[in-house]
N, C-alpha and C positions, 0 to 999 in steps of 0.2 A: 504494500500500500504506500501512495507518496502523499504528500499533504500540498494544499493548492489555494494561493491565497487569492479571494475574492476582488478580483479587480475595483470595485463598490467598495469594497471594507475600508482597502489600502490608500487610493485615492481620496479616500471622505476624509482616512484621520489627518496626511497630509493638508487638506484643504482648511481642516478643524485646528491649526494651528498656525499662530503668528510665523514669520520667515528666521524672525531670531529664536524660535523656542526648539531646542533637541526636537530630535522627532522619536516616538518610541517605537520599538521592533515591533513588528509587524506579525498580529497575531491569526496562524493561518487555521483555515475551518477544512477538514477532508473529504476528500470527491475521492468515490471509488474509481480504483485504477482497472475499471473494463478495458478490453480492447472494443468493442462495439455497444452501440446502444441499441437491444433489442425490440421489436417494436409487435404490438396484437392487434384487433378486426378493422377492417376497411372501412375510413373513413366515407363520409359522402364528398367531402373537399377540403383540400388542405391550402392553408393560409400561410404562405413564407415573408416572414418580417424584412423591411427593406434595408434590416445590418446585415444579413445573413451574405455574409461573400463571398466569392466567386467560385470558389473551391466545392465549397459546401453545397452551392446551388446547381454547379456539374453532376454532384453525386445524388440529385436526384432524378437525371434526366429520363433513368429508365424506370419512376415509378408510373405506373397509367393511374394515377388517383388526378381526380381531376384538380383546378387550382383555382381557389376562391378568390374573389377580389377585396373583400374585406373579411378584418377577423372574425365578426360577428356574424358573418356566413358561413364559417368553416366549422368544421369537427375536429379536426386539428391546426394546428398550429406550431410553426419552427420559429422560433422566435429567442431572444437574448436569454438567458437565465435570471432570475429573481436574486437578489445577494444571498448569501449564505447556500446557494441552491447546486447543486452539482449537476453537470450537464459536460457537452461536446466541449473539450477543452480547444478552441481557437490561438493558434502562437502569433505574434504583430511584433514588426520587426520598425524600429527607428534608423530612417535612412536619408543619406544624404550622396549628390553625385560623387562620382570616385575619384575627385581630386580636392578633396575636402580635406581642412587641416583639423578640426575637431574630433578627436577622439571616442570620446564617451560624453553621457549624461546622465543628470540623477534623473529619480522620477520626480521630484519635485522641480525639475527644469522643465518635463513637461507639464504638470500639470497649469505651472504658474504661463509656459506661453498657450496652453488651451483656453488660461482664463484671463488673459492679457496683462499679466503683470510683468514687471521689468527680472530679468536673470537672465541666468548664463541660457544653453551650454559654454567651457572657456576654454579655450585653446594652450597651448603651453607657455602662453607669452600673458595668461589672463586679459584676452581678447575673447569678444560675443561673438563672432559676425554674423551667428543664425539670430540673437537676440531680436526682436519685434519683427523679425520674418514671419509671414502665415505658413503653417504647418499643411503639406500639400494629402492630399487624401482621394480615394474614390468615394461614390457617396456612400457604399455599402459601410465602408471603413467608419464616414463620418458618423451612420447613423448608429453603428456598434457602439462608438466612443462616447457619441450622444447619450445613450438608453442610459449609461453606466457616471456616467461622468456630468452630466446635463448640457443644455445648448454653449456652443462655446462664446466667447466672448466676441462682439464683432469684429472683424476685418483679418480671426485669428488664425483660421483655416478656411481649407479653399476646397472643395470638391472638384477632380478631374477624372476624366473617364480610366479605365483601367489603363490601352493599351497605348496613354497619353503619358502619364505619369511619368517616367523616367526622362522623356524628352524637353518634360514641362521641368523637373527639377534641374536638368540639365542648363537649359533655358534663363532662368532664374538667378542663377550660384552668386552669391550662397544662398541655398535652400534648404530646406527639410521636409521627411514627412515621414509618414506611418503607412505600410504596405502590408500585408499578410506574408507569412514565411514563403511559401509554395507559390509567390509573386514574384520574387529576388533575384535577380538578373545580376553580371558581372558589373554591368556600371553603376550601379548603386553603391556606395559604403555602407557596412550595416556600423551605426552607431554603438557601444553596450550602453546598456544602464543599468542605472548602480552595480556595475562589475560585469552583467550577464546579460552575453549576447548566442541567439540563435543558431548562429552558425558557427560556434567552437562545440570540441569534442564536451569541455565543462561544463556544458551548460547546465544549467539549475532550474527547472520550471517551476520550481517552489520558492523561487525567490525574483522568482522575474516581474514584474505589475504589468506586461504587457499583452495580456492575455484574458479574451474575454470568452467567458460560458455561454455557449446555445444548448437549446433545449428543444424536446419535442413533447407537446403537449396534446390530447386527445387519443380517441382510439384510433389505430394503426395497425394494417396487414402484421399477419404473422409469417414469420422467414424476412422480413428485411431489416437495414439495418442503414447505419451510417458510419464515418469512418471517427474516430473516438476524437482524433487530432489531425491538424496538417503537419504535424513534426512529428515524424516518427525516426527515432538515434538511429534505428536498425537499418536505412535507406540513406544516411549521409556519409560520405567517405573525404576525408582532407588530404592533399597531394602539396606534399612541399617542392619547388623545383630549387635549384640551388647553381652557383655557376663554378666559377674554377677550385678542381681542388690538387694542388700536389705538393706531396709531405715529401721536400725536400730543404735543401741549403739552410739555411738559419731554422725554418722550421723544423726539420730532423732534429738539428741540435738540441733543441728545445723538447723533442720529444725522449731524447735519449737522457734528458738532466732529470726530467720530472714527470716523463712515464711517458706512454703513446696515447693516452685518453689522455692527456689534460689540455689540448689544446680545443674539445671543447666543454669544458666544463660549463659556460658562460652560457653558452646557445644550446644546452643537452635538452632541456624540458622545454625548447620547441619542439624539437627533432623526434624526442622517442614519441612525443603525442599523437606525430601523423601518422595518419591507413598508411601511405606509403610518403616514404623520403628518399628521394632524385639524390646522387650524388655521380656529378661529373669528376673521374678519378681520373686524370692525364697522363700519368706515367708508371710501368707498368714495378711489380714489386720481383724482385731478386735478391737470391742468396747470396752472391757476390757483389749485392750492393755497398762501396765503401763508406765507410765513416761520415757523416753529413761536414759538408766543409763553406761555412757560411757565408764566403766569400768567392765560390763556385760561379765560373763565366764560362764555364765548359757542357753546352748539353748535351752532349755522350754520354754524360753518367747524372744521367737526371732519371735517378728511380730512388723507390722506397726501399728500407729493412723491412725483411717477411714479420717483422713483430709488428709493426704501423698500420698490419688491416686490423689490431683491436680496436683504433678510434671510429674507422666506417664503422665493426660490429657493436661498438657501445652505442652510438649513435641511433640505432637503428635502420641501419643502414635497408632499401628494401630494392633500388634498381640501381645499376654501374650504369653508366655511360661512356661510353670508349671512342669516342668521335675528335679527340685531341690529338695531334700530331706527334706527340713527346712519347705515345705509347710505344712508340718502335726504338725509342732510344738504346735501347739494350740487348736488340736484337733480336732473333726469331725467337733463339730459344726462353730469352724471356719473357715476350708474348704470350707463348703458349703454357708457360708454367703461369704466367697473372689468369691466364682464363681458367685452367685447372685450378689453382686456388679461389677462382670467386665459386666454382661450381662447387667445389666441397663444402664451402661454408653458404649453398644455397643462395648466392645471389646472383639471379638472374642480371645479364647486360645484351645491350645493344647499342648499335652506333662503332662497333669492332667486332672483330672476331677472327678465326683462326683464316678464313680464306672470305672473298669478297661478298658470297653468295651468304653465309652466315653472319657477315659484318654489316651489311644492307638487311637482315632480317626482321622482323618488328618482335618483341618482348609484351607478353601479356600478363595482368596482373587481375585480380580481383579481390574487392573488400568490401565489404557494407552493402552487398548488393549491385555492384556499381562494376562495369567492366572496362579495363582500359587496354590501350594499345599508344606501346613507345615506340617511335621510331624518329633516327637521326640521322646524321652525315658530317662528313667535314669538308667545307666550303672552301677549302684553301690550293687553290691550283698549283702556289708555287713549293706546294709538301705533297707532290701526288707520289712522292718514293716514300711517305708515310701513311699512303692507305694500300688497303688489303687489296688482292690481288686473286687471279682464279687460284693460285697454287701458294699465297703465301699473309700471312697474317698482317692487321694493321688496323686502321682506323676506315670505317664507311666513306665511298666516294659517293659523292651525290650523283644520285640517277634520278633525276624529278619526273619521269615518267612513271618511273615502277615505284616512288615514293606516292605519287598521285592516285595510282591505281591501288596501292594496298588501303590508303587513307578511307578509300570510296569503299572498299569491299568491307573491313572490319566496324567502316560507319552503317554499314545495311545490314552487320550483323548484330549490332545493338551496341556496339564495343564503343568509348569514348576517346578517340586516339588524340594525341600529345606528339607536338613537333620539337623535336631540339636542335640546335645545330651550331658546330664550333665555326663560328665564321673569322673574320681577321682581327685582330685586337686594335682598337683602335681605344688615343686615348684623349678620345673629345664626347661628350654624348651623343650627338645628333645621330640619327640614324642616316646612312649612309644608299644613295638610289638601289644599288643594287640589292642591299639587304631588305628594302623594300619592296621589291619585287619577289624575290625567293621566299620571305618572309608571307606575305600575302599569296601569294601562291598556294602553300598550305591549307589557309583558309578556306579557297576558294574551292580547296580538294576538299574539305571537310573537317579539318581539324579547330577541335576547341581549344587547342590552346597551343601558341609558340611563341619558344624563349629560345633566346641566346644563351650558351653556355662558356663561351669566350671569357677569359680574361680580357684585360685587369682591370676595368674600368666599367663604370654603370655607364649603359644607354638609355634613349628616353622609350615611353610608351606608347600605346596607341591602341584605341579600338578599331578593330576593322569589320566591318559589317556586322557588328556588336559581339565580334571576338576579340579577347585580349592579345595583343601582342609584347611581347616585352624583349627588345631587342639584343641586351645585354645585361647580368645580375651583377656583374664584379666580379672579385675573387668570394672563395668560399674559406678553406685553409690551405692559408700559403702564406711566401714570407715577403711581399711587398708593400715595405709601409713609405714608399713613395718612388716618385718616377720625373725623370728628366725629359720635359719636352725639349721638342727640335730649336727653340728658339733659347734655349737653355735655362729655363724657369724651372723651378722643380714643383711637386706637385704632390700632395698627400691624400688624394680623393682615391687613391687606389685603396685604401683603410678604408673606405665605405661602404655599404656590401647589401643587397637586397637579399633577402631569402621570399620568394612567393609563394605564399601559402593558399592555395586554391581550395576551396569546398565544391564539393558534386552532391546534389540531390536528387534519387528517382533517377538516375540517367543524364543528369543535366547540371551543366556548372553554372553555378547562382550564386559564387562568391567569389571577390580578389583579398586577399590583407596582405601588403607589403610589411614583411616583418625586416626591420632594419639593425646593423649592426656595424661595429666599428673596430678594426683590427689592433690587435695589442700584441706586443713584445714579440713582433714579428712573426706571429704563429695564432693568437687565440684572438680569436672575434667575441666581441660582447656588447648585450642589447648596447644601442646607444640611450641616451641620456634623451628625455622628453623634450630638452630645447633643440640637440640634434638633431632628433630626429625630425623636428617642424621646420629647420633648416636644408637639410636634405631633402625632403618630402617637398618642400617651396619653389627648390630652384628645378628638381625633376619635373615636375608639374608643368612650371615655366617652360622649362627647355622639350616638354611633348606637344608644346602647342597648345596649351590649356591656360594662354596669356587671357589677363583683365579680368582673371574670374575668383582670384583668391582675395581675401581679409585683405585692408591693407598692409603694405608691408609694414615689418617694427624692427628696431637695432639688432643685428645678428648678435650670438653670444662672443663675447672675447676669450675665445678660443680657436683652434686653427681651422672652425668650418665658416668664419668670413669667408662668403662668396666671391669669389675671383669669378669672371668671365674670360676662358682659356679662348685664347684663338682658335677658329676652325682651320681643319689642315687645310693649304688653297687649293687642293685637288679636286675636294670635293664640293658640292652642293647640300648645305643643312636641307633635310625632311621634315619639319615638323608640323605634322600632317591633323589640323583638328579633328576633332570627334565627329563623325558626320550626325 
């Protein structure tokens, strides 16, 4: 049994209280934990309340009872639950477009802008910028929050149709609003509140206020039912993707003073939480690999000690990626002992392999219900003596035909497939024409999702037909805490590091969260700190083409992520392509 607090109860005591007084814990009333609400004899006509939203009202589409136009016509009735009443538990998600620098909120942040009064949410710089914004909504949502909550205050929400909303928040920025779980599209941000949001593995329904009770009232056929929730944990699966990893030169050293797991101890309880965590491993591990030498300009002997796969295995490590040039560093016969060792310790790779036809193959995984498909390549024509070959081991050469055609066959078989690809290190963000091209490609074959797995340096993002793309992550673990451009500046943004945490719901990705991090003592990444990461997250934003739409700016921190504007190499042409 779980316990489930009255969205009416929770909201009322908040409202029942001045802004300065504590608020007390929240005391919750129990809803049996059915999976279905079973229903007995046939109405003459059923009456559906105009909260009842979209989901809910799908799943009646194959009753033949017929449908009253008013309540006092009907024999039944679906309609909100009564407080204290246990019913169809509904999960509503707080969201705002996905280049939003706001974090979290309380529930007393919404309640006070439901009911027009001054408050946050606040940003890490204690900025509003949603403050006196209307909270955007379909009407079903409004009249949910209505029933429970009462009429909102004027000018404070906005009723827009469903398949409007995203566009319209878009539109807007900065925006917000309130969407049902089973609504939640990649370009949305889901907000938490108070700690607990939707789309993490944590989530808490017993502590969330975002959640409102339906009910069905009168007599009802026997043998039907309705679905208990639109969040069901058993159908959601989280995919971290992650970009460069190789445990060598200063990082070896480092693992050799204070263990092979400690470099990441910092980012470990993102990692083991995901269904599955991506990791891009570049260079293959050997027995005669020597001594780590931190001052290493030599990449012939750019490999791992066979003790350094415990940090993938603590990690959780769940798919290799082998699409990096550096894998042939040490020659066949180390190739083929790195793929013998991920196979013993069970982990599945692609994007290499021992000959071309296995090194092109795609890698399938499933978890939560949810089925995926990896496949990758490496982009780099002028390493093509470092991919595999019909007779001999290496890194995937891109064949965009037969990558096109696997995308379309495993997307008709239900399967969620995932693009990767090592393309050229570049160390400017802008996306680069060609990687937009290649990149969008995928798409257009069918992939939900493609990332760059390249070092050493973040690229910018981008929706493309309202797919994510994300060009470049950075390093993952590795020993680059800065980098000398050509114009001889040096440059520390290589220490900054994306990890993309994806959510799949039912078949279908419904969430991005950039988890970000900041490299230390030349080897261990660790969350960055709330003002860097509002720094970082500002100028990526910026540089996607996602200009004029954030809070105004405010003094960077005094520290080394002062924003520099690096010059573009003159080769190329910036991409940054708005959100269509």
């Amino acid at each position: 049994m779980f316990k489930k607090t009255s969205i009416v109860l929770f909201f009322a005591l908040l409202a029942s209280c001045a802004p300065t007084t504590p608020q007390p814990a929240p005391v919750f009333t129990p809803i049996p934990a059915t999976a279905t609400a079973t229903l007995t004899p046939m109405p003459a006509a059923l009456w559906i309340h105009p909260a009842v939203p979209l989901g809910l009202r799908l799943a009646l589409e194959d009753w033949t009872i017929p449908r009253a136009a008013r309540a006092q016509a009907a024999s039944a009735r679906l309609e909100p639950a009564r407080p204290g009443e246990s019913g169809l538990q509904w999960v509503y998600a707080l969201v705002a477009p996905f280049p939003t620098l706001v974090e979290d909120a309380s529930s007393a942040d919404v309640l006070r802008a439901w009911q027009g009064l001054p408050g946050g949410p606040y940003d890490a710089f204690g900025n509003a910028p949603l403050a006196g914004r209307p909270l955007l909504m379909s009407e079903s949502t409004l009249q949910a929050f209505t029933a429970v909550l009462g009429a909102p205050a004027p000018g404070m929400v906005r009723s827009v149709p469903d398949d409007q909303l995203t566009d319209a928040l878009w539109a807007e920025m900065p925006a917000w609003g309130i969407v049902p779980f089973d609504e939640l599209n990649p370009r949305l941000k889901v907000l938490s509140v108070d700690g607990q949001s939707p789309v993490r593995k944590n989530f808490e329904a017993a502590t969330y206020p975002l959640i409102v009770a339906f009910t069905l009232r009168g007599e009802t056929p026997d043998g039907l039912s309705l679905p208990f929730s639109n969040r069901d944990a058993g159908k959601l699966t989280t995919v971290i993707l992650t970009g460069t990893t190789a445990m060598v030169d200063a990082l070896g050293v480092v693992m050799e003073r204070k263990g092979p797991t400690y470099p990441g101890k910092y980012i470990r309880p993102w990692l083991v939480e995901a269904d599955i965590l991506h990791i891009s491993n570049e260079v293959p591990f050997d027995k005669d690999c020597p001594f780590p030498n931190p001052g290493n300009k030599n990449l012939s002997i750019l490999c791992s000690r066979p003790q350094y796969l415990d940090l993938l295995l603590d990690i959780g490590t769940d798919v290799v990626e082998l699409t990096g040039e550096h894998f042939n560093n040490r020659g066949t016969a180390a190739m083929l002992s790195t793929l013998q060792v991920y196979r013993e310790n069970n982990l599945p790779y692609y994007g290499g392999g021992a000959n071309a036809a296995e090194a092109k193959k795609p890698v399938t995984l499933e978890r939560g219900g949810n089925r995926f498909m990896f496949i990758g390549c490496n982009l780099k024509q002028n390493y093509r003596s470092a991919q595999a070959t019909e007779r001999s081991p290496g890194a995937a050469p891109c064949d965009f035909p037969y990558m096109t055609a696997q995308i379309a066959e495993y997307r008709a078989q239900g399967y969620i497939p995932i693009v990767t690809f090592q393309d050229y290190e570049y160390y400017s963000p802008e996306a680069r024409p060609g990687q937009t091209i290649n990149f969008r490609l995928m798409v257009d074959a069918g992939a939900a999702l493609v990332s760059g797995s390249q070092g050493h340096f973040s690229q910018v993002m981008e929706f493309y037909n309202g797919t994510f793309i994300h060009y470049a992550l950075g390093n993952l673990f590795y020993t680059q805490m800065s980098y000398t451009l050509p114009d001889g500046s040096v440059t520390d943004r290589t220490r900054w590091e994306f990890l993309d945490r994806h959510v799949f719901y039912d078949g279908r990705h419904i969430s991005t969260e950039l988890l970000t991090a900041m490299l230390e003592d030349y080897s261990t990444p660790r969350p960055m700190t709330p003002t860097e990461r509002y720094t970082f997250l500002n100028l990526y934003f910026s540089y996607s083409g996602w200009m004029g739409i954030l809070p105004t700016p405010v003094p960077s921190p005094t520290t080394t992520l002062t924003p520099i504007v690096y010059p573009i190499h003159p080769s190329v042409t910036p991409t940054l392509t708005p959100v269509p």
